[in-house]
VEXZA-840522 format. One record per residue: x negated, z negated, y of N, C-alpha, C in turn. Coordinates in nm, 3 decimals. Layout:
DRENPA / n.X / n.Z / n.Y / ca.X / ca.Z / ca.Y / c.X / c.Z / c.Y
DRENPA / X / Z / Y / X / Z / Y / X / Z / Y
...
// end
This chain:
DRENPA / n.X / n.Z / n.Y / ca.X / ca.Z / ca.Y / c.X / c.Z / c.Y
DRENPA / -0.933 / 0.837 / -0.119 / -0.801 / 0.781 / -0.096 / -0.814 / 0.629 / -0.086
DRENPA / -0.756 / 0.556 / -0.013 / -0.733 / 0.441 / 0.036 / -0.657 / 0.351 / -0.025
DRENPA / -0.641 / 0.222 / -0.053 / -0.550 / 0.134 / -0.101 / -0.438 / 0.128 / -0.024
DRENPA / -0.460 / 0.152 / 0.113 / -0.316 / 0.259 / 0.200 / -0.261 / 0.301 / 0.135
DRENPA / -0.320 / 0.427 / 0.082 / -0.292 / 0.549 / 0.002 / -0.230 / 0.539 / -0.122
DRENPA / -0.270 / 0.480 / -0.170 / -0.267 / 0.409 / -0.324 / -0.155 / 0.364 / -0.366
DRENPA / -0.132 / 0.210 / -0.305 / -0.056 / 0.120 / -0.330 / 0.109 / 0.193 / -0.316
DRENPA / 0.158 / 0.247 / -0.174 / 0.244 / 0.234 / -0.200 / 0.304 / 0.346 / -0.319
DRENPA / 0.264 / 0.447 / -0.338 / 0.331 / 0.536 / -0.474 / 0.277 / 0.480 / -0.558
DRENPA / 0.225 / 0.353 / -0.614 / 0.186 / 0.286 / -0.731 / 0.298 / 0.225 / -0.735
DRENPA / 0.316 / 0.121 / -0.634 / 0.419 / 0.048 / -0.594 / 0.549 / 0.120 / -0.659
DRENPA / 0.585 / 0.269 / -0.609 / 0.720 / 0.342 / -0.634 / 0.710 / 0.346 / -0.781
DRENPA / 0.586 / 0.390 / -0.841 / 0.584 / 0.396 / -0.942 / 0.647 / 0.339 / -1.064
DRENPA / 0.580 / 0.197 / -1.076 / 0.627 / 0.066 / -1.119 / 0.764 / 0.078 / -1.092
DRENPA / 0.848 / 0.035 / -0.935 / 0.971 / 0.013 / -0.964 / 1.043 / 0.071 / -1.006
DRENPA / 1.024 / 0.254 / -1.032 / 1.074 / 0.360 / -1.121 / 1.078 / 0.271 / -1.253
DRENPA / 1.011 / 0.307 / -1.292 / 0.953 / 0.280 / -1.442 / 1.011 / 0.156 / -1.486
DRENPA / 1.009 / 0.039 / -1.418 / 1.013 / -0.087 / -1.501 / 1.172 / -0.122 / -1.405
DRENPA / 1.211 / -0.038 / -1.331 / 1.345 / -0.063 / -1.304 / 1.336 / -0.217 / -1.272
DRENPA / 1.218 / -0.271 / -1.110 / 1.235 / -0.376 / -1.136 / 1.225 / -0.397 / -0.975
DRENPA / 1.288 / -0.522 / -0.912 / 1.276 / -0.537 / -0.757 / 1.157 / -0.471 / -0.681
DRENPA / 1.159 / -0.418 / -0.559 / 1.044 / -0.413 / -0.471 / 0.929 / -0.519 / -0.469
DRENPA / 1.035 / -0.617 / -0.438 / 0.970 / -0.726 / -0.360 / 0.914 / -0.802 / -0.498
DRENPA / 0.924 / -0.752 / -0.617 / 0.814 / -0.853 / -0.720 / 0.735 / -0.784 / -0.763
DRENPA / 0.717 / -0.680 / -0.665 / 0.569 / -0.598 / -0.666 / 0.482 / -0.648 / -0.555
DRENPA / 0.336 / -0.729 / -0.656 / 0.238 / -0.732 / -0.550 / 0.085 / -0.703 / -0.677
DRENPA / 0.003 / -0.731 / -0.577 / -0.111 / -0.691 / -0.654 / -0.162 / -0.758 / -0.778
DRENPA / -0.142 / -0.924 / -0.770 / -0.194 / -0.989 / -0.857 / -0.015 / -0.961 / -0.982
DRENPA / 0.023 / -0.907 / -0.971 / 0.179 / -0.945 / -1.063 / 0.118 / -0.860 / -1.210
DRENPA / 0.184 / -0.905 / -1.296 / 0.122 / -0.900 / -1.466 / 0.221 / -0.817 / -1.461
DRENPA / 0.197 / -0.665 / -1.559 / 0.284 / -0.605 / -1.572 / 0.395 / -0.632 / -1.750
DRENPA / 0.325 / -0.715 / -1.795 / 0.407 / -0.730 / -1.898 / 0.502 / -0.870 / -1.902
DRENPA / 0.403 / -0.956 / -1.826 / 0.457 / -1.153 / -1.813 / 0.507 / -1.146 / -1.689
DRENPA / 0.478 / -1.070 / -1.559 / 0.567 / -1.089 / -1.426 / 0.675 / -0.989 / -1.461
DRENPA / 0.638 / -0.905 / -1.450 / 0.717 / -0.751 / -1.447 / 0.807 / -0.703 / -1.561
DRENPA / 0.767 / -0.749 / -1.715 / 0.860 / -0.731 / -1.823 / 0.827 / -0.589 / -1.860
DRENPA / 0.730 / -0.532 / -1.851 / 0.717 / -0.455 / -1.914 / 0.667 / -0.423 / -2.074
DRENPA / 0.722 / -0.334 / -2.124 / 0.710 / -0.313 / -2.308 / 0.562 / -0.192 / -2.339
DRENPA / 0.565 / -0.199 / -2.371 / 0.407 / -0.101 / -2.462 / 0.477 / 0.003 / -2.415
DRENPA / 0.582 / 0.085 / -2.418 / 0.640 / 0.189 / -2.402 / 0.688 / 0.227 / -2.242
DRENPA / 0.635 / 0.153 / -2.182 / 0.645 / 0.152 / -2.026 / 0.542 / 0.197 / -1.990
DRENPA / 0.431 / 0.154 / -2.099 / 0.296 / 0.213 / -2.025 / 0.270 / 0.357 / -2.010
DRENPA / 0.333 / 0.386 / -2.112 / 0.325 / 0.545 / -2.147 / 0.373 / 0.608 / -1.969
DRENPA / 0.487 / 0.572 / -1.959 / 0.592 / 0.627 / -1.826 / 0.501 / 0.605 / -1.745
DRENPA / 0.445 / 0.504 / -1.764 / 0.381 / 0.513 / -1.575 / 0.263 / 0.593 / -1.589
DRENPA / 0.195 / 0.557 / -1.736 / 0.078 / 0.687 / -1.753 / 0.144 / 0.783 / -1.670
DRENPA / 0.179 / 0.863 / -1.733 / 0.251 / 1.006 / -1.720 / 0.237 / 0.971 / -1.537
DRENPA / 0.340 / 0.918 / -1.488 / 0.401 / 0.907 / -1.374 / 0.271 / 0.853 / -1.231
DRENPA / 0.127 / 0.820 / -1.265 / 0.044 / 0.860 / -1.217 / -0.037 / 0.956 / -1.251
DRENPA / -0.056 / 1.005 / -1.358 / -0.111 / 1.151 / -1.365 / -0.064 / 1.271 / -1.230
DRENPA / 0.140 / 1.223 / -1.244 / 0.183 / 1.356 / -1.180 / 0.129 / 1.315 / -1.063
DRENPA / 0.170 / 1.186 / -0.989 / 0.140 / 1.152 / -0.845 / -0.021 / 1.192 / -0.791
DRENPA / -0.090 / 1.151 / -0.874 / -0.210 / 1.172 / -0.827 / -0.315 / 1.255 / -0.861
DRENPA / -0.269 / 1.360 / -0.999 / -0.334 / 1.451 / -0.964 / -0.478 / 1.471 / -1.089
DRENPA / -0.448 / 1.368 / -1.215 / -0.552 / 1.343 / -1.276 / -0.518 / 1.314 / -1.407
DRENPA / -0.538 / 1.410 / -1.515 / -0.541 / 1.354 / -1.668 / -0.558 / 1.244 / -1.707
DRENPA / -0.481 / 1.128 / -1.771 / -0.546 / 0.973 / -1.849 / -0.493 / 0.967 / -1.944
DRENPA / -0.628 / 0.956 / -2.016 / -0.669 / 0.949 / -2.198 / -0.560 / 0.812 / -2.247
DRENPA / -0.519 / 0.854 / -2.364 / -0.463 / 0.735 / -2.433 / -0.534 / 0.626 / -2.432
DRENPA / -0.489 / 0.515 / -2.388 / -0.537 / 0.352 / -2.364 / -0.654 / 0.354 / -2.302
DRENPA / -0.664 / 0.457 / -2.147 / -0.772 / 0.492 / -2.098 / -0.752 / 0.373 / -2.026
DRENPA / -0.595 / 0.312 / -1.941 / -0.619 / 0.211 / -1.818 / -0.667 / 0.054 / -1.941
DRENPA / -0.599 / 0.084 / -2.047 / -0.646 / -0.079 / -2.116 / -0.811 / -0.071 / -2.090
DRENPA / -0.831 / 0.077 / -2.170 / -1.043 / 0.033 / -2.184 / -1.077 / 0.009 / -2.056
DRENPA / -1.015 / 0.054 / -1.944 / -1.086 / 0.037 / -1.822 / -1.101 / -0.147 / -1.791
DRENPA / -1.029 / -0.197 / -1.830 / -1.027 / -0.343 / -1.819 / -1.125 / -0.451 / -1.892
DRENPA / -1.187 / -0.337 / -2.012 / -1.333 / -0.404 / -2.024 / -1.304 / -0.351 / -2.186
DRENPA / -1.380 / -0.431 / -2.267 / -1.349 / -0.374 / -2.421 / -1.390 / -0.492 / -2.499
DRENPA / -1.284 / -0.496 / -2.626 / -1.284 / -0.607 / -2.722 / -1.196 / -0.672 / -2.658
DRENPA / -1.117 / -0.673 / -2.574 / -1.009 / -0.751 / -2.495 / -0.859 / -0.768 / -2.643
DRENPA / -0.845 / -0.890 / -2.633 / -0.707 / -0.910 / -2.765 / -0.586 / -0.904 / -2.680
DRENPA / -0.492 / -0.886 / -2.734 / -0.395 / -0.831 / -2.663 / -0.350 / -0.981 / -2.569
DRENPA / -0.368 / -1.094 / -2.595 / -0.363 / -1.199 / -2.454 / -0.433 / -1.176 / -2.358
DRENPA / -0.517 / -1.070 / -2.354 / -0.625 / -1.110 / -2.237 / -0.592 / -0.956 / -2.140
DRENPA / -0.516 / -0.866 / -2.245 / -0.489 / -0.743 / -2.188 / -0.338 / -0.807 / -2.111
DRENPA / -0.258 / -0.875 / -2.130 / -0.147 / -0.910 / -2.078 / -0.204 / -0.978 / -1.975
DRENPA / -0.275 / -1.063 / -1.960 / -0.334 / -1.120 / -1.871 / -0.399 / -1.033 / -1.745
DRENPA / -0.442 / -0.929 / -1.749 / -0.532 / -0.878 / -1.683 / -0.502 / -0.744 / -1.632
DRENPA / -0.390 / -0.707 / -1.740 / -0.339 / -0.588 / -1.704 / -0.224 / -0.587 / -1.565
DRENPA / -0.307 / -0.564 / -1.432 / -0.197 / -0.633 / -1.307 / -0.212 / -0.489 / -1.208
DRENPA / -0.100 / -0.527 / -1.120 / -0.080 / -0.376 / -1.041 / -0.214 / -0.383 / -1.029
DRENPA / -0.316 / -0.450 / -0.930 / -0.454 / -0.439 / -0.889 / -0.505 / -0.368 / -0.955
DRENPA / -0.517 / -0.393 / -1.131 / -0.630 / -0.354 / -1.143 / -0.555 / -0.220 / -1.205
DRENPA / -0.439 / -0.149 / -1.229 / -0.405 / -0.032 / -1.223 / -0.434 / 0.054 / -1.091
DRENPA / -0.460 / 0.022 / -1.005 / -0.474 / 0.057 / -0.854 / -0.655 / 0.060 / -0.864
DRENPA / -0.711 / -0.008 / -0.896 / -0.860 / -0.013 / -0.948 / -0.910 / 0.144 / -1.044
DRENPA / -0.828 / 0.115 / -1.103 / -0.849 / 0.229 / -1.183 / -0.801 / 0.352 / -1.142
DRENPA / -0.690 / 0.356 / -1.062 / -0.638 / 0.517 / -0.988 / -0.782 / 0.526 / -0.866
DRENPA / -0.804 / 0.459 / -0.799 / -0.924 / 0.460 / -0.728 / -1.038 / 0.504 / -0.777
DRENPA / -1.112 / 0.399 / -0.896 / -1.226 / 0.525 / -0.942 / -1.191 / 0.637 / -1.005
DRENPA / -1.089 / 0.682 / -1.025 / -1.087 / 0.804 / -1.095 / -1.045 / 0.896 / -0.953
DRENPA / -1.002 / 0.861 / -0.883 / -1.030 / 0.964 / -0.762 / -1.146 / 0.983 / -0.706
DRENPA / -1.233 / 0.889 / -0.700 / -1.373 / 0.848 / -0.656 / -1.445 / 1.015 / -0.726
DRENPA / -1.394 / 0.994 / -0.875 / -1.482 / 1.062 / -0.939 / -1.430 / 1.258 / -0.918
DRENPA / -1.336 / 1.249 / -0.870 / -1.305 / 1.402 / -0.878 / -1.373 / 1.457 / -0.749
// end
């Protein structure tokens, strides 16, 4: 699957979930400092790419994917549509 593919039901995703404009969805946008999202958002969109795409994810599977020993500034920092889209990618890679 393609970043074609990808992006835009990531895209739907997010604005479900965080109930937030289209248009302040882009790749580099922070989902907690652009976007306003709460710890409890993460859960929803968990869930809400599992259904879309088709694939089980482990509790604080997308944080570890972002590296490990990360403090929660660096997970706010880093945690961005991209690299949620990074991570729906290799895990399709892998099925």
């Amino acid at each position: 699957m393609t970043d074609q593919q990808i992006l835009p039901t990531l895209y739907n995703i997010i604005v479900e979930a965080l109930r937030v404009e289209p248009a302040r969805i882009n790749p580099a946008a922070r989902l907690f400092d652009d976007l306003g999202a709460e710890s409890i958002d993460l859960l929803d969109i968990r869930f809400r790419v599992e259904h879309a795409f088709g694939f089980k994810i482990e509790p604080d599977d997308i944080i570890h994917s972002l590296g490990e020993g990360l403090n929660a500034n660096q997970i706010r920092e880093q945690l961005t549509v991209d690299s949620i889209a990074a991570y729906i990618r290799r895990r399709l890679q892998q099925m």
